[in-house]
Structures are given as structure tokens and as C-alpha cells.
C-alpha positions as CSV (number, residue, x, y, z in Angstrom):
1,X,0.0,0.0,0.0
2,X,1.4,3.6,-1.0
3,X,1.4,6.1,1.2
4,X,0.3,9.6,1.2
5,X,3.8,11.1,-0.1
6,X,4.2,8.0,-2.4
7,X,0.9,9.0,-3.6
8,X,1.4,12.3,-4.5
9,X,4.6,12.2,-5.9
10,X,3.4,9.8,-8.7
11,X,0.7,12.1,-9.4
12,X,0.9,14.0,-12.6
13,X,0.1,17.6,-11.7
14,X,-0.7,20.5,-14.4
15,X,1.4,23.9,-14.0
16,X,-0.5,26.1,-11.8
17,X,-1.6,28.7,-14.9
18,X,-3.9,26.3,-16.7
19,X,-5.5,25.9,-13.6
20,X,-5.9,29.3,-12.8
21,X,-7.2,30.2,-16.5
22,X,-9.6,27.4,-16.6
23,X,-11.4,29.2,-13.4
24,X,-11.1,32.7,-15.0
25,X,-8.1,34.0,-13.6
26,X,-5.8,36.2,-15.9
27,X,-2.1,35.9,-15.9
28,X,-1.8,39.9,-14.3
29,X,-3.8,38.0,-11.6
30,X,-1.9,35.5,-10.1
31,X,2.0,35.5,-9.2
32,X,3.2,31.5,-9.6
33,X,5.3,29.9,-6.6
34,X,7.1,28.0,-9.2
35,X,5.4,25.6,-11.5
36,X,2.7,24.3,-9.3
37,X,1.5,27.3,-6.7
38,X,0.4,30.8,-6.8
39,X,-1.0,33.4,-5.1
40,X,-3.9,35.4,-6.0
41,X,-3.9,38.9,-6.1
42,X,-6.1,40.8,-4.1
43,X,-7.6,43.1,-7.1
44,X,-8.9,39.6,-8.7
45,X,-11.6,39.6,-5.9
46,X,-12.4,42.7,-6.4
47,X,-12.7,43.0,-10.2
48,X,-15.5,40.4,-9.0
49,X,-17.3,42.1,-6.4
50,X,-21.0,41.8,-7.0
51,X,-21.4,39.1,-8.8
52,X,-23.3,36.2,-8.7
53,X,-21.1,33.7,-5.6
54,X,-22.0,30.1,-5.8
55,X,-22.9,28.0,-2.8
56,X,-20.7,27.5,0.2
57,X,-20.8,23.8,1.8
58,X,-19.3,23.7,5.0
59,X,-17.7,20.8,6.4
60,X,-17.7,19.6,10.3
61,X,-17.7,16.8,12.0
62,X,-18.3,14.6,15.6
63,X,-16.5,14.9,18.5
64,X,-13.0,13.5,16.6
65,X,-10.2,10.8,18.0
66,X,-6.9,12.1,18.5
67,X,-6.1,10.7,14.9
68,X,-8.4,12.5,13.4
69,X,-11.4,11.5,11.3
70,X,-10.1,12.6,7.8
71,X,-12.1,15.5,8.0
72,X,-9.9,17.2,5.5
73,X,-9.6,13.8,3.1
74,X,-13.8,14.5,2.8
75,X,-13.5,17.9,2.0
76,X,-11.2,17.6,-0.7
77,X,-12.9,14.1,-1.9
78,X,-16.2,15.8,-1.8
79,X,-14.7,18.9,-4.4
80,X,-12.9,16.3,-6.7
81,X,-16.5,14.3,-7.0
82,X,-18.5,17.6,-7.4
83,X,-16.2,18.1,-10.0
84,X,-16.9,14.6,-11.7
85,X,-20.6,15.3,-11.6
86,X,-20.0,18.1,-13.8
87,X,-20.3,21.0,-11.5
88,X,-17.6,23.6,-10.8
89,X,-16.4,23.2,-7.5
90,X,-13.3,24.5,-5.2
91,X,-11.6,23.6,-1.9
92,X,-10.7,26.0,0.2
93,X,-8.5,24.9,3.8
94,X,-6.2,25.5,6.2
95,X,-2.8,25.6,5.8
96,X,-1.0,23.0,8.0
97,X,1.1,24.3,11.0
98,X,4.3,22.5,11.3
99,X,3.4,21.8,14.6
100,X,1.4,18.9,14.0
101,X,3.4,18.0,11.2
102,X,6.0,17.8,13.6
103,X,4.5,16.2,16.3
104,X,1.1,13.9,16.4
105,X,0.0,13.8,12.7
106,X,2.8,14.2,10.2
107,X,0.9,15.6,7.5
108,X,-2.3,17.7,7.1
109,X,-2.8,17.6,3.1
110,X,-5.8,15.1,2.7
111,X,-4.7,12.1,2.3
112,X,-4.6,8.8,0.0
113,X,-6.2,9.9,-3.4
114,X,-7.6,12.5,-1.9
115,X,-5.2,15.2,-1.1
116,X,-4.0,18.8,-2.3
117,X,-0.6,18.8,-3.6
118,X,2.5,19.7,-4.0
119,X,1.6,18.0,-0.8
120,X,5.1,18.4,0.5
121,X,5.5,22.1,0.0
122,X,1.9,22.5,1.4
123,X,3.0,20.9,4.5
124,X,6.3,22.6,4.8
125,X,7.1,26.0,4.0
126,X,4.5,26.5,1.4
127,X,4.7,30.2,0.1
128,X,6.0,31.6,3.7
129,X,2.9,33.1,4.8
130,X,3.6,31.3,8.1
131,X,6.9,32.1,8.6
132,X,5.8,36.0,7.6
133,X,2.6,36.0,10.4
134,X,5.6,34.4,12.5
135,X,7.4,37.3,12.0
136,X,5.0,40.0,12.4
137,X,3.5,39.0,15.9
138,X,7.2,38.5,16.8
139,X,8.4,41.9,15.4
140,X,5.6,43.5,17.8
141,X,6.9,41.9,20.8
142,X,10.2,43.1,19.5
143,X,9.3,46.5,19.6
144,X,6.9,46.2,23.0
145,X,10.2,45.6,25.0
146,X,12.4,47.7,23.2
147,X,9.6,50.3,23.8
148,X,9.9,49.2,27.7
149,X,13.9,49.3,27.2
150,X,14.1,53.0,26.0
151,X,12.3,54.3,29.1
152,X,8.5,53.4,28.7
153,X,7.2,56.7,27.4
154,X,3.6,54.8,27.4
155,X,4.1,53.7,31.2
156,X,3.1,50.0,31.0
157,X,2.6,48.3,33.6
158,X,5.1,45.2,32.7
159,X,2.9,43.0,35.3
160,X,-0.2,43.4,32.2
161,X,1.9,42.7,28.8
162,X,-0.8,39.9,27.3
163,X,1.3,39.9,24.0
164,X,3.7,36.6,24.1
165,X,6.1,35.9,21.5
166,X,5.3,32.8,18.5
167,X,6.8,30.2,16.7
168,X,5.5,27.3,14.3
169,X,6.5,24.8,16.3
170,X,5.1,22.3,19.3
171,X,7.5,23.3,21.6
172,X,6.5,23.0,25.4
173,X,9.3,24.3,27.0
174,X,8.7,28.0,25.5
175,X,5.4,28.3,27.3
176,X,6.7,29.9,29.9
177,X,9.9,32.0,30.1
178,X,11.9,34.4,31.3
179,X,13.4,37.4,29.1
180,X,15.2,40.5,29.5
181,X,18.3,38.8,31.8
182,X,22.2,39.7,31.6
183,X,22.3,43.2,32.4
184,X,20.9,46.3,31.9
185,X,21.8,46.5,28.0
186,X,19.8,43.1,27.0
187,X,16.2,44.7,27.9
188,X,13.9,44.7,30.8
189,X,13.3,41.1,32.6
190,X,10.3,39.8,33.0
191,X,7.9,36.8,32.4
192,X,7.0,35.8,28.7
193,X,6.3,32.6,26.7
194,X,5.4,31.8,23.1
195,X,2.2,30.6,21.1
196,X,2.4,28.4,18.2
197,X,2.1,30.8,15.4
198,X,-1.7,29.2,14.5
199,X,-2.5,30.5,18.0
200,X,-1.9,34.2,17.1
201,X,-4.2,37.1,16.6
202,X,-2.4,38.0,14.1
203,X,-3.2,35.0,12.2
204,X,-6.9,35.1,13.0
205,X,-6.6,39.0,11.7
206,X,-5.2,38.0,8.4
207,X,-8.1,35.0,8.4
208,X,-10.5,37.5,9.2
209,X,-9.7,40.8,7.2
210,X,-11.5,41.8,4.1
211,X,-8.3,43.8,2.3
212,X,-5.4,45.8,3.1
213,X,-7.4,48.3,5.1
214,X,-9.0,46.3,7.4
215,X,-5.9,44.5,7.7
216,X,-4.6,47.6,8.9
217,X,-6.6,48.8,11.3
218,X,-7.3,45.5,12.5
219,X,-3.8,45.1,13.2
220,X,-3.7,48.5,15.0
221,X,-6.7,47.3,17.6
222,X,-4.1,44.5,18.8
223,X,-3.9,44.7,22.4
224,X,-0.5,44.4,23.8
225,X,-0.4,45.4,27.4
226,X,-2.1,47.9,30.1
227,X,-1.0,51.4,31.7
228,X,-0.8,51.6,35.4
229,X,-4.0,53.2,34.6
230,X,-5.6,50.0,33.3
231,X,-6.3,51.9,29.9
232,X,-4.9,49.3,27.0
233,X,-1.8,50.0,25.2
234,X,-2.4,49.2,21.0
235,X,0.0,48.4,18.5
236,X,-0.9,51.5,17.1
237,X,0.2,53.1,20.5
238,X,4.0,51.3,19.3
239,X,3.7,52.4,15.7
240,X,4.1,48.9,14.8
241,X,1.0,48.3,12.9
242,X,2.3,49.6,9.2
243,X,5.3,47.4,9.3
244,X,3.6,44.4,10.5
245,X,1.1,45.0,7.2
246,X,4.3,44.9,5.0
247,X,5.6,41.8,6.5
248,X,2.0,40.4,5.4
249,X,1.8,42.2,2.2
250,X,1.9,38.8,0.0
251,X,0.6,36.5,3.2
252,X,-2.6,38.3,2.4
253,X,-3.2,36.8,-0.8
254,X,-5.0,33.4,-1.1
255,X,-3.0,30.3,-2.2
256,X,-3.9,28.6,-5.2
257,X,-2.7,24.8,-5.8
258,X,-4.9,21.7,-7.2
259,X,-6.0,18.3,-5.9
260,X,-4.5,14.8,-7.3
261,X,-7.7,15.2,-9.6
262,X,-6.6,19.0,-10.7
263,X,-9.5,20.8,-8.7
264,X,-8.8,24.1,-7.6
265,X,-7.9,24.6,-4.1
266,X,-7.6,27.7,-2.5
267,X,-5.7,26.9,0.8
268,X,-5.0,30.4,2.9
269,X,-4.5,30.7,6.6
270,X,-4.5,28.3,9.7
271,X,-6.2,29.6,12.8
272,X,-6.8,27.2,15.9
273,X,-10.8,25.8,16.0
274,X,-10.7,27.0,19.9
275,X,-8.3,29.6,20.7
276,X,-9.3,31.2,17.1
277,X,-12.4,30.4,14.8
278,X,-10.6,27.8,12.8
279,X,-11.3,27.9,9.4
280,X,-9.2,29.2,5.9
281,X,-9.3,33.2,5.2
282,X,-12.3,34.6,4.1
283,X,-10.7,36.6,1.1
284,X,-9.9,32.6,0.0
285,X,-13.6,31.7,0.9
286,X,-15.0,35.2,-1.2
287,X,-12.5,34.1,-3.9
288,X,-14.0,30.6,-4.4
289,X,-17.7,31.5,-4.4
290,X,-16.8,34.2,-7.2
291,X,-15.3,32.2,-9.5
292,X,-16.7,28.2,-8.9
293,X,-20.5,27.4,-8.3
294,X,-19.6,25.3,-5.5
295,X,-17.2,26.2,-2.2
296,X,-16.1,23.3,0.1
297,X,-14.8,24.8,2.9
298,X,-13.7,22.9,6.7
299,X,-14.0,23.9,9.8
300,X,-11.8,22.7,12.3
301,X,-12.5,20.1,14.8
302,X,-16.3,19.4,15.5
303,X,-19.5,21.4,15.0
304,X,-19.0,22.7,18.8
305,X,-16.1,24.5,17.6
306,X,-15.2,25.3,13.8
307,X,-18.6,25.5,12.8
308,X,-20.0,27.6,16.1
309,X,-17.5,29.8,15.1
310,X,-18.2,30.0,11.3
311,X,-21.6,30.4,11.6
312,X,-21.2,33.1,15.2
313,X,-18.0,34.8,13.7
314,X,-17.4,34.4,10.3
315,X,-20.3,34.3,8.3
316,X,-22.0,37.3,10.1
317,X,-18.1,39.2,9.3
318,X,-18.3,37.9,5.4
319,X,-21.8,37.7,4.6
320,X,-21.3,34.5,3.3
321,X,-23.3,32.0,4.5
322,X,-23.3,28.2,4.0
323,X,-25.9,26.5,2.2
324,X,-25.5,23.0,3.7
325,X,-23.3,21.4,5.7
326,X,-21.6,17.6,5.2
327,X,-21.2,16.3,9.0
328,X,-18.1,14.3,8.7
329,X,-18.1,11.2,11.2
330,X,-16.2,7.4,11.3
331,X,-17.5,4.1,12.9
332,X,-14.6,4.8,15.5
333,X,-15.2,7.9,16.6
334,X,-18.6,7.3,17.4
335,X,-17.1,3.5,19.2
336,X,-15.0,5.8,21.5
337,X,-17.8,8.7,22.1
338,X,-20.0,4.7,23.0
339,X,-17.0,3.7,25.8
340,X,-14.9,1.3,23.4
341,X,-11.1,1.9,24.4
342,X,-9.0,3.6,22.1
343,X,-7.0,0.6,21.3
344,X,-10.0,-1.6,20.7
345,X,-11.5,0.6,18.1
346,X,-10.2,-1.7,15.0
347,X,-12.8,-4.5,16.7
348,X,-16.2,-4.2,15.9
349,X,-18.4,-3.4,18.8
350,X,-21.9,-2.7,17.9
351,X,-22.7,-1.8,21.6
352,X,-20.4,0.7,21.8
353,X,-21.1,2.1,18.5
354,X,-25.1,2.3,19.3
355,X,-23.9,4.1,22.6
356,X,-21.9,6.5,20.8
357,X,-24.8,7.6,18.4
358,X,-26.1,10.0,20.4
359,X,-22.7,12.5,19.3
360,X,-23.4,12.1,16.2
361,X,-27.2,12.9,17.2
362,X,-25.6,16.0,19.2
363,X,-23.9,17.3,16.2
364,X,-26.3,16.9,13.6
365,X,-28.5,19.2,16.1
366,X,-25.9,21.9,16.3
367,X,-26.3,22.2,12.6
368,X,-29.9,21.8,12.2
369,X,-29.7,25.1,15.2
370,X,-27.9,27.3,12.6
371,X,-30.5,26.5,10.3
372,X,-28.6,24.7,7.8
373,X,-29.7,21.6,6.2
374,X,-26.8,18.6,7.4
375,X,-26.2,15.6,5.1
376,X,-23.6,12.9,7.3
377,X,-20.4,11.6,5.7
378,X,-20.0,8.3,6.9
379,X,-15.7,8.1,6.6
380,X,-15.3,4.7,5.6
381,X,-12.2,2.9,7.0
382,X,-10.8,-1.0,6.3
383,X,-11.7,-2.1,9.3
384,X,-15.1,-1.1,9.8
385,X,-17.8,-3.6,9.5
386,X,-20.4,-4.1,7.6
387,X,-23.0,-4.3,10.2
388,X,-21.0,-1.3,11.7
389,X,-21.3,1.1,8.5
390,X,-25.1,-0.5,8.3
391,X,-26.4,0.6,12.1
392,X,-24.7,4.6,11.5
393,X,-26.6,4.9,8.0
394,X,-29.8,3.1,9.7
395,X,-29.2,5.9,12.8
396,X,-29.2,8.8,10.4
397,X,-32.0,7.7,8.0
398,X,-34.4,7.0,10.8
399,X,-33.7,10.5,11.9
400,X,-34.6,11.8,8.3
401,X,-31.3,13.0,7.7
402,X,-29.6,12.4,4.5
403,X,-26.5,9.9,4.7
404,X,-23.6,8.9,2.2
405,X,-20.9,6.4,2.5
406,X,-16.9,7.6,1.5
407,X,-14.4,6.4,0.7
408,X,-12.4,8.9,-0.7
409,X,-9.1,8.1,0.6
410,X,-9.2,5.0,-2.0
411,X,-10.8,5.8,-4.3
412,X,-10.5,9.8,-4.8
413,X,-13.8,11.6,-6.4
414,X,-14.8,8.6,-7.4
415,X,-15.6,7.8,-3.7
416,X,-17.3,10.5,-3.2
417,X,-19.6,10.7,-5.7
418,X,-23.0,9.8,-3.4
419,X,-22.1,12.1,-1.0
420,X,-21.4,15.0,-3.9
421,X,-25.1,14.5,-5.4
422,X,-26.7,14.1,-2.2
423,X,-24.9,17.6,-1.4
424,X,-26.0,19.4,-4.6
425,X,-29.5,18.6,-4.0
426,X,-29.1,19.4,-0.1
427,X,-28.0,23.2,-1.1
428,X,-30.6,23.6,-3.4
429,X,-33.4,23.1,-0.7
430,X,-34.7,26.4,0.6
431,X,-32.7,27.1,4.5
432,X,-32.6,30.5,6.5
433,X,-28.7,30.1,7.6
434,X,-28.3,32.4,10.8
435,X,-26.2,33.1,14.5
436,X,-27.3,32.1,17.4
437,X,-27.3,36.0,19.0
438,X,-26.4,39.2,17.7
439,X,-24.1,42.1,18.9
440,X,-26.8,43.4,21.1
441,X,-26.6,40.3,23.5
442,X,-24.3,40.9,26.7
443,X,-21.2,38.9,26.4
444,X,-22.1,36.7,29.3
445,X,-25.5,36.1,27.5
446,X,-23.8,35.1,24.5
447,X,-21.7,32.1,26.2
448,X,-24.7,31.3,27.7
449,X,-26.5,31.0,24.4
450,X,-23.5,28.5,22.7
451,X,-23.1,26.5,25.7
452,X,-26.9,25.9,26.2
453,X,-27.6,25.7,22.4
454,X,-24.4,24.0,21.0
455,X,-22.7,21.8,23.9
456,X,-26.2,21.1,25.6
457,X,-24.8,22.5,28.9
458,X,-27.0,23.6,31.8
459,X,-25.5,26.6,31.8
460,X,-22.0,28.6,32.4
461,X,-20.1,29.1,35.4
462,X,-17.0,32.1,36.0
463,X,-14.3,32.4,38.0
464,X,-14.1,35.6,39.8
465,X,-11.4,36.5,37.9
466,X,-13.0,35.9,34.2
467,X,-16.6,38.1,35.5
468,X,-14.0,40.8,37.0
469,X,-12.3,40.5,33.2
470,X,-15.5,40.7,31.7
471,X,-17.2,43.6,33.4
472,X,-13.9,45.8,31.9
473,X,-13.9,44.8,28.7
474,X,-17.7,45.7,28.6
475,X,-16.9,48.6,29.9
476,X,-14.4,49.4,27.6
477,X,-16.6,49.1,24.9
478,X,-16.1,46.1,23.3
479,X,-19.0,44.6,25.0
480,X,-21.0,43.7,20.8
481,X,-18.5,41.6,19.6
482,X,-18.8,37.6,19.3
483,X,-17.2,35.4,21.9
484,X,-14.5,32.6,21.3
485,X,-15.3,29.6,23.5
486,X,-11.9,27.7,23.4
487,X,-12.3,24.8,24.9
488,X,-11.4,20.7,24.5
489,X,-12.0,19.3,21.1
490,X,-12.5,15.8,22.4
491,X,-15.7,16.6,24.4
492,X,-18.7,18.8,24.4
493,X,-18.0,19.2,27.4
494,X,-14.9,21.4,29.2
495,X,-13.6,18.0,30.2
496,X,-12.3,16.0,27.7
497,X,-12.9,12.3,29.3
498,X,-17.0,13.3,29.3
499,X,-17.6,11.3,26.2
500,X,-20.6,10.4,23.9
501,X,-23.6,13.4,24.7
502,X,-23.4,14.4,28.2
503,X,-26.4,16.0,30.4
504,X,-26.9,17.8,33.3
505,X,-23.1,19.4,33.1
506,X,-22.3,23.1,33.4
507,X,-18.6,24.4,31.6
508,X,-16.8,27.0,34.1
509,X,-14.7,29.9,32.4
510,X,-11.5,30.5,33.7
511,X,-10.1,33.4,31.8
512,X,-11.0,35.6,29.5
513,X,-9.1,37.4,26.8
514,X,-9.4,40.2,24.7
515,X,-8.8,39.9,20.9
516,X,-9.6,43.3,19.6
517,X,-8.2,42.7,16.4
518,X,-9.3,39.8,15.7
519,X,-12.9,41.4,16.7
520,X,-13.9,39.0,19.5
521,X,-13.4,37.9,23.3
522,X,-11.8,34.6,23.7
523,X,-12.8,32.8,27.1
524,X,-11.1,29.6,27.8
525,X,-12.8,27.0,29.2
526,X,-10.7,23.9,31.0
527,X,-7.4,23.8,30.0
528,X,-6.4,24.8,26.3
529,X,-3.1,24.8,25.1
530,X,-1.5,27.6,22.9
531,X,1.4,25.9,22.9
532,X,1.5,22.0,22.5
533,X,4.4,20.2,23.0
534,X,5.6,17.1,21.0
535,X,4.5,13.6,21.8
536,X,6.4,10.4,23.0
537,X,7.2,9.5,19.6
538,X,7.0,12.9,17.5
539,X,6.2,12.4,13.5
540,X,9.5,13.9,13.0
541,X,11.4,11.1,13.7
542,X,9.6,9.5,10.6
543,X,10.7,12.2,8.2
544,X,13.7,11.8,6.9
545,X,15.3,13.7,3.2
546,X,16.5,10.8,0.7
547,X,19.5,11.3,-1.3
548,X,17.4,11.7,-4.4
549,X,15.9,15.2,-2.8
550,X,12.3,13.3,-2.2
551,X,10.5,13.3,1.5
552,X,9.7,10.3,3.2
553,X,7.7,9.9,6.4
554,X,5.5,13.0,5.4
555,X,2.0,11.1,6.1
């Protein structure tokens, strides 16, 4: 059996232009990245503005396993087989942190026939637009302390600096440092750490910004610290905001590549599903709905997460609103949500997998909440059953939702193809797509209403410090924008061993941050990491560079 890389580099892939022509781009429109990438410019989605945008399909999922349910392998399955049914389609994702790559997964391209490619660069380095996010949210820290250094003109109170450093890398030893030692030259000490760079605001800004403006002043709102007063110091307060926009001046533009099966992809941006709203930029998104009829576009993690914050944060932001939505869920993940171990799922268990049904029940209702119409992807893997497969589809049709079988990673579009008609004929059925609150809510109302709504809690519980935290930025006035519940992905709970679809729980805030750039107040529920750290046996000691210049070990 192949693997991913093996996979992809037998491919045959067609130079990035004639893809970009055959979707209407012109060559003053699109800067290539070699023979097989390119970025977009900016002025191709506006040329565009007002015109007819196709139909947006979002893809979630249930509650996942730490492996992952091939979330992604769906989404770009699902764009290769609306493709084969005739209809013009594009993918548009995440870009993959090295982080992961690094660490747990190895690879976040899709995988088997159903990935994006130059899989390897997409995985890597790509075009740099992480290492130049990297370098902007570091270059602010950077000129924070040096601010604090040449004798604090702003008088910051060093005890409230909230901006840490970043780096695309799980690297748990950085999550809490010391700077500023040796002497009175090297800076002012004092206690820092570092994010992984898909943690940032500045990556959820360039996610979440509309042009060069917005990226502007959104990047001027970044909070970095607080006076002894407790009035918030800005990046615009540091004068940092216009060079952090030229560091991003090509990260902005969306990434075009293709799948194994030459569909467009637009892959642009990586923000976390909990710290951040998880899902590709929406200039990408706005891109792909002007120029293709149909958008597949993942959200990150489960309903409870990338899609709460798609249809809370992002589609109210954009205006661009999904018409249906592919719930993306495997025979294992719902065995482990039913009480099955984690090293038992490869043995069928009916029990467990009955048990675990009511996740799956969960997250269909989170979408049927937003008003969109769900269709379930059943995942397909070797060693599912049949009577396995047979009980999830049974489940889902007795509910009256609609249900397809994939197996996409095999098979490529051609896998898909169930699921792709099923989904065209979803999004043509009338919905009324919405948020569950509007700006005018209170922001403790508005956790109330996703943990009520979307997690089935009983309600929400603060600690004295989050209320205290919340009561000022209220009072600040940034009491309309959304909230950013970051909290497990492995639950819908706070707690991640509270499996299946629990009841009679409430979730307890602990802190609260403001993201003023971003445009929304993150409150972190249980404990969330912005900084992993690397497993017992990190992916990277699986990667290895042969002597002929090809990967290995990359998925």
C-alpha cells in the first residue's frame, strides 16, 4: 500500500496557470510559486465584487479521535466528485502548521487519493505566509520591550503585557519563560512565553480581514499590554501596525494549488478551532464563491467548535453563509464517544457504537440550530464492518437526515460521488442560515447562548477573575463583539474524558481574553493549550530527506 507522499509524488500535476485560467483567472492576476502554486492577487476579488457567488458547503464533523477523522480527506474528496458530476467546484483549507506536522499527525494535506498537492511544500514552508505572520506578531513583541527598554514613554505596567512571542512549532518548553536577563543592556526582565504561530491574533486577523485596510486597522486594535491606569496600550500606540502589514503584504493573498484530480484549491491561513475560529481566510472563501459554483470549505475540529465559530463569527463578518453542511463522522469515533477503548476501536463493537450515536445525534442538532440543512459523511475505513457502516446509516436515516458512504481516501472523487449528489441537491433546498445571538446580546448572555444551544450544557459558570475581566472589557466598549469559547475538542464538554452526549453538566470559564483585532473575546474553558508540545514518539522522527531530494515519512 502507498502512502500519502508515495501517492502524490506519482501524481501527474498540471502547472499552476492552466488551472488558474480554466477558473477565469488572468495571468496579471496570479504570481506563480514555481510551476505548481500561486498566489492570487487581491484586485482579482475585487474585479468580481457583485457578482453572482456560488454555494458555500461547510464541512464539520463529531466529537474526533486524536487521529483524526479525515475530515480534510472528505472535504477535498467531496470537491474532486462535485467536480466529476459536472459542476464547478473549489476547496478551500487551512494551511497546516508545522506543529502537527512535527508532532502527532505528520501531514495535514488530505490524504490517499484525496489530497492537495505539491503535498510536500503544502506541508512545509508552502509560500512563507507562516513564517511571515511568525514574524510580524514577533516583530511587535520586539518592539513592546524595546519600547519598555528606552524608558517606557507609554508607562506600561510590565505586570499586564498579554502579547507573548510565536513560533510554528510544538514546543512545550517556551510556554513559559523568562526574558530580558544579563544586564541592563539586553532589555527589561520579566515573564513571557510563546504561542504556536496558529494561536496568534495576528493569524486570526489575516483569516478574518477583508483587504489591506481592514488589515490595517485590525492590526492597529491588537492589544498588547495595560498602563498603570488600566487603559490598554495598542499596536498602534508602538507604531508597529504599518510594518507588521508589510511583512504580510503577500501573506494576504490566497494560495492557489490543485488536488491529485486537478481541482482548484484555495488553501490560505491556519487559525486554531478553539483559541481562534478555525477555518481558511475569508478573502480565500470570497475568492472561491466568485469564481466556482460550488465552495467546500472545513471547519476545524467538531460542530462545537469550527462550525460555532463560522456560523457566530465568520459568516456574520463575510456575509457568506453556507448553504449546507456535510457532517463528517467514522464508525470509530462514534465506538470511543460509545466507551470502546481507544486501542479496541479496530474491533467491531456494535454496543459501543449504538452508545456512541447519540454524538453524532448531538452534532447533527448543532447544525440543524444554525438552520442549515446537514447531510452525514459516513468516513469509511478497512476495518469497519459491515453491520457497523449498516447501524450509523440506519441511525441517520431514521432520523430523516440524509446519509452517504466515503471512501475517498481510496478511491479519490470517485468515492465521493454519493455524497457529492446528495450535497448538490441538499444546497438547493430552501434554508434560512443564521447566528445564534447578535451584537446586542451581553457577552455573558452570548456564552450562555453556545453552551446551552451547541454543547447542551446547563448553563456557564465564572471564576471571579473571568466576570471581573469581563465587566472591563464591557466597559471598555467592546461589550458587541462575538465570543471565542476555546475549549477541549474531544468533548462537548470542558472535560475531555466526558464522552458520547453528556447532560446535566455546566462548563466554568476561567479566563477571558481580549482579541480586539481579531474582533472577538476569547474565554477559555478547562485547560487549552496555545502551545503543544511534542509527543512520545514525534512524526518527525519519521521524516527523513533521501539522497534523491524526495521526503519520506510526510504522512
Amino acid at each position: 500500500m502507498l502512502s500519502d507522499v508515495e501517492i502524490a509524488e506519482k501524481a501527474t500535476l498540471r502547472p499552476i496557470m492552466e488551472i488558474a485560467g480554466e477558473i477565469g483567472l488572468g495571468e496579471d492576476e496570479v504570481e506563480t510559486y514555481g510551476r505548481y502554486k500561486a498566489k492570487v492577487e487581491l484586485s482579482a476579488i475585487a474585479r468580481r465584487k457583485g457578482g453572482q457567488l456560488g454555494k458555500l458547503i461547510l464541512v464539520t464533523a463529531t466529537s474526533p479521535t486524536t487521529a483524526g477523522e479525515g475530515k480534510t480527506t472528505v472535504s477535498v474528496g467531496l470537491g474532486q466528485a462535485l467536480a466529476k458530476i459536472g459542476k464547478q467546484a473549489a476547496v478551500c483549507l487551512r494551511e497546516p502548521s508545522l506543529g502537527p506536522c512535527m508532532g502527532l499527525k505528520g501531514g495535514a494535506a488530505g490524504g490517499g487519493f484525496s489530497q492537495v498537492v505539491p503535498m510536500e511544500d503544502i506541508n512545509l514552508h508552502f509560500t512563507g505566509d507562516f513564517h511571515a505572520i511568525t514574524s510580524a506578531h514577533n516583530l511587535l513583541a520586539a518592539m513592546l520591550d524595546n519600547h519598555l527598554h528606552q524608558g517606557n514613554a507609554l508607562n506600561i505596567d510590565i505586570r499586564q503585557i498579554t502579547w507573548p512571542r510565536a513560533i510554528d512549532m510544538n514546543d512545550r518548553a517556551l510556554r513559559q519563560i523568562v526574558i530580558g536577563l544579563g544586564g541592563r543592556t539586553e532589555g527589561v526582565p520579566r515573564e513571557s512565553g510563546f504561542v504556536i504561530t496558529v494561536a496568534s491574533e495576528v493569524m486570526a486577523i489575516l483569516c478574518l480581514a477583508t483587504g489591506i485596510d481592514d488589515l490595517k486597522e485590525r492590526l492597529g486594535n491588537i492589544i498588547v499590554a495595560y498602563r498603570t491606569d488600566g487603559s490598554p496600550v495598542t499596536s498602534r500606540d508602538l507604531g508597529a501596525a504599518g510594518a507588521m502589514a508589510a511583512l504580510l503584504k503577500d501573506a494576504i493573498k490566497p494560495n492557489l494549488v490543485q488536488t491529485l484530480e486537478h481541482t482548484p484549491a484555495f488553501i490560505h491561513g491556519g487559525p486554531f478551532a478553539n483559541i481562534a475560529h478555525g477555518t481558511n481566510s475569508i478573502l480565500a472563501t470570497r475568492l472561491a464563491l466568485e469564481l466556482r459554483d460550488y465552495a467546500v470549505v472545513e471547519c476545524g475540529f467538531g460542530s462545537d467548535l469550527g462550525a460555532e465559530k463560522f456560523m457566530d463569527i465568520v459568516a456574520p463578518l463575510s456575509g457568506l453563509w453556507p448553504a449546507a453542511a456535510v457532517v463528517v463522522t467514522t464508525v470509530r469515533a462514534l465506538k470511543l464517544q460509545g466507551g470502546a477503548r481507544a486501542a479496541d476501536l479496530k474491533v467491531e463493537n456494535l454496543d459501543a457504537l449504538a452508545q456512541g450515536l447519540v454524538n453524532l445525534d448531538r452534532h447533527i442538532d448543532n447544525v440543524l440550530t444554525y438552520g442549515l440543512p446537514p447531510v452525514v459523511a459516513l468516513n469509511v475505513f478497512p476495518t469497519d464492518s459491515p453491520a457497523e457502516r449498516a447501524l450509523v446509516v440506519a441511525h441517520a436515516r431514521a432520523r430523516g437526515v440524509a446519509v452517504e458512504q466515503v471512501d475517498a481516501f481510496a478511491k479519490g472523487g470517485d468515492g465521493a460521488i454519493a455524497l457529492a449528489q446528495r450535497v448538490v441537491a441538499t444546497a438547493e433546498e430552501p434554508s434560512s442560515p443564521h447566528a445564534l445571538y447578535g451584537p446586542e446580546k451581553t457577552l455573558i448572555e452570548k456564552m450562555e447562548t453556545v453552551v446551552r444551544s451547541v454543547y447542551g450544557a446547563d448553563g456557564v459558570q465564572f471564576s471571579t477573575a473571568a466576570r471581573r475581566r469581563l465587566d472591563q472589557i464591557t466597559a471598555m466598549g467592546y461589550g458587541h463583539l462575538p465570543v471565542c469559547l476555546a475549549k477541549t475538542q474531544y468533548s462537548l464538554t470542558d472535560d475531555p474524558s466526558r464522552l458520547g452526549r453528556p447532560e446535566g453538566f455546566t462548563v466554568t470559564v476561567k479566563e477571558v481574553r481580549l482579541a480586539a483585532g481579531a474582533g472577538f473575546v476569547v474565554a477559555l474553558l478547562g485547560s487549552v493549550m496555545q502551545m503543544p508540545g511534542l509527543p512520545k514518539e514525534p512524526a518527525a522522527e519519521r521524516i527523513d530527506l533521501a539522497s534523491d531530494g524526495h521526503i519520506r515519512g510526510l504522512f
